[in-house]
N, C-alpha and C positions, 0 to 999 in steps of 0.2 A: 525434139522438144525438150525442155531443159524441165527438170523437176525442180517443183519447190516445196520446200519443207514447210510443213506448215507450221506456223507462229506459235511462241508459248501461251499459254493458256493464260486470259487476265482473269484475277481474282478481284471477286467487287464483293462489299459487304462487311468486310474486315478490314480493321486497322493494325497496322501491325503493333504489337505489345511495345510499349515505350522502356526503357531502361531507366531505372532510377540507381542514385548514389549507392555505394554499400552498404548496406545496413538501415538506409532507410526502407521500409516497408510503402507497398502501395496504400492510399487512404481507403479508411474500412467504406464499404457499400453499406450505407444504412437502408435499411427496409420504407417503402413509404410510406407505413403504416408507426413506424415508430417518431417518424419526424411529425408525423400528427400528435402523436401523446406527448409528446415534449413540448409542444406547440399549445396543448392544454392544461398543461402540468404548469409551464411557466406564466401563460392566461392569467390561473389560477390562484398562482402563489402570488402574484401580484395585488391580485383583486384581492387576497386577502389582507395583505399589508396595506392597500388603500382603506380599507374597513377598520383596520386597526386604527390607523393615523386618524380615520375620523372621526371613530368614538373616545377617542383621549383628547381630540380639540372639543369635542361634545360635553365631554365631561370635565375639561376645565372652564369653559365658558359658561354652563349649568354652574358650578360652584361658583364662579364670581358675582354672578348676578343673584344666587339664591342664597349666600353668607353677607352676615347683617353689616353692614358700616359700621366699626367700631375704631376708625384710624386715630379719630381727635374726641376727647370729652364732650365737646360739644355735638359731635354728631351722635356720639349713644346716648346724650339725655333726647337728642329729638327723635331720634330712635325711636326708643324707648317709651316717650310720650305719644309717639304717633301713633303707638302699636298697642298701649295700653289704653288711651285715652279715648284715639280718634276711632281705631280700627276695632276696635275690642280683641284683639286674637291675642290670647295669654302666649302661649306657645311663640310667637312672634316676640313678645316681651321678655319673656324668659330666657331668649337670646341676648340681650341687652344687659340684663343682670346681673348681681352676682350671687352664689350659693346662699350668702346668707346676710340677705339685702331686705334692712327695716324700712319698708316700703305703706306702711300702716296710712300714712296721709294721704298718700294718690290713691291708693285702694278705697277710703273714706270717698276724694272726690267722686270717685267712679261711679260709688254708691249713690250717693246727689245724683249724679246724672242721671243713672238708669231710673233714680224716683222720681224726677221730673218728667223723664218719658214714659213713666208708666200713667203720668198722672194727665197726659194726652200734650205735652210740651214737644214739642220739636227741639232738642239739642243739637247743635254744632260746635266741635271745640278745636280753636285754634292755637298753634303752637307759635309765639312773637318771643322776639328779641332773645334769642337761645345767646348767653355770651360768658367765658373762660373768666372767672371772678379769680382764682388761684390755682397754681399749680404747682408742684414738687415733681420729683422723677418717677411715684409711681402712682401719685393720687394725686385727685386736684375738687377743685368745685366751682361747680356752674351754677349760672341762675339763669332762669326761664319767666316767661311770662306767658301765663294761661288764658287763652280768653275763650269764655261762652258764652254765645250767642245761642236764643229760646225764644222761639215763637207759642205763645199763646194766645188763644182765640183772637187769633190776627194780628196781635201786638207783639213788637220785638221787645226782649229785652239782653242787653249785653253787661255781662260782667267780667272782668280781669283780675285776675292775682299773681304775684311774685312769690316763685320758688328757689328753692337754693337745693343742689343735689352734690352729693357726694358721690366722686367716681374715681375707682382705681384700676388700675392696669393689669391686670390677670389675662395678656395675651391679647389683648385688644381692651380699648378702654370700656367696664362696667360701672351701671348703676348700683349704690350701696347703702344712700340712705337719702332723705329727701324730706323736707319741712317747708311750711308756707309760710313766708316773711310777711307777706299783707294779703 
């Protein structure tokens, strides 16, 4: 009977170690706890650059809408008048303005108006025909026309008057002075 040697022993389970270039090193084994924090580290850091990004579109968009039109003369006299006349909000007009704007005549109307409504009159006042009478490169003057319409005990009545305003440019166009033509 012929003897046989018995077979080399197979190895199962291992790979054998790969050889890399000189000097290059094998790639580090990260932990899988640490590819999870990098995973929420850069989440993170993202979602806060998205947060940033929206509160600078947030706050440019709030300032466009909530700084007065002051591009053309004629838009801050109607500004101006809307805000003074129609809307009553000083604080709103005093955007319009300037530091030291003799504004005595609109003040007066305002006065009429509120004594009319005290005296049980329904006021409504409308801003007509706002139009660029003169201009130079840092002033110029508008004229406006006023009209108030007054309900009293069920009867209308409508009145109109023609203003003239002085406005100059301090960074946007202001109101600076103002007198009634008719």
């Amino acid at each position: 009977m012929e003897q046989t040697r018995p077979a080399a022993p197979v190895r199962r389970g291992r790979v054998p170690r790969q050889r890399t270039a000189p000097g290059v090193g094998a790639p580090p084994v990260v932990p899988p706890g640490r590819r999870l924090r990098l995973a929420l580290v850069l989440a993170a850091g993202i979602t806060a650059l998205l947060c940033l990004g929206g509160v600078s579109v947030a706050f440019v968009l709030y300032t466009s809408v909530t700084t007065p039109d002051r591009g053309t003369p004629e838009s801050a006299v109607r500004g101006y008048l809307v805000a003074y006349l129609s809307a009553r909000d000083d604080l709103q007009a005093d955007g319009f303005t300037c530091a030291d704007a003799d504004l005595l005549a609109v003040q007066r109307l305002r006065e009429q108006i509120v004594a009319s409504e005290e005296r049980g009159s329904a006021v409504i006042v409308g801003i007509q025909s706002v139009a660029l009478v003169s201009e130079s490169e840092s002033s110029a003057v508008v004229s406006a026309t006023v009209r108030q319409t007054a309900t009293l005990n069920g009867r209308m009545f409508a009145t109109t008057a023609d203003w003239r305003f002085r406005v100059v440019d301090q960074g946007g166009w202001r109101v600076c002075g103002a007198e009634q033509t008719s």
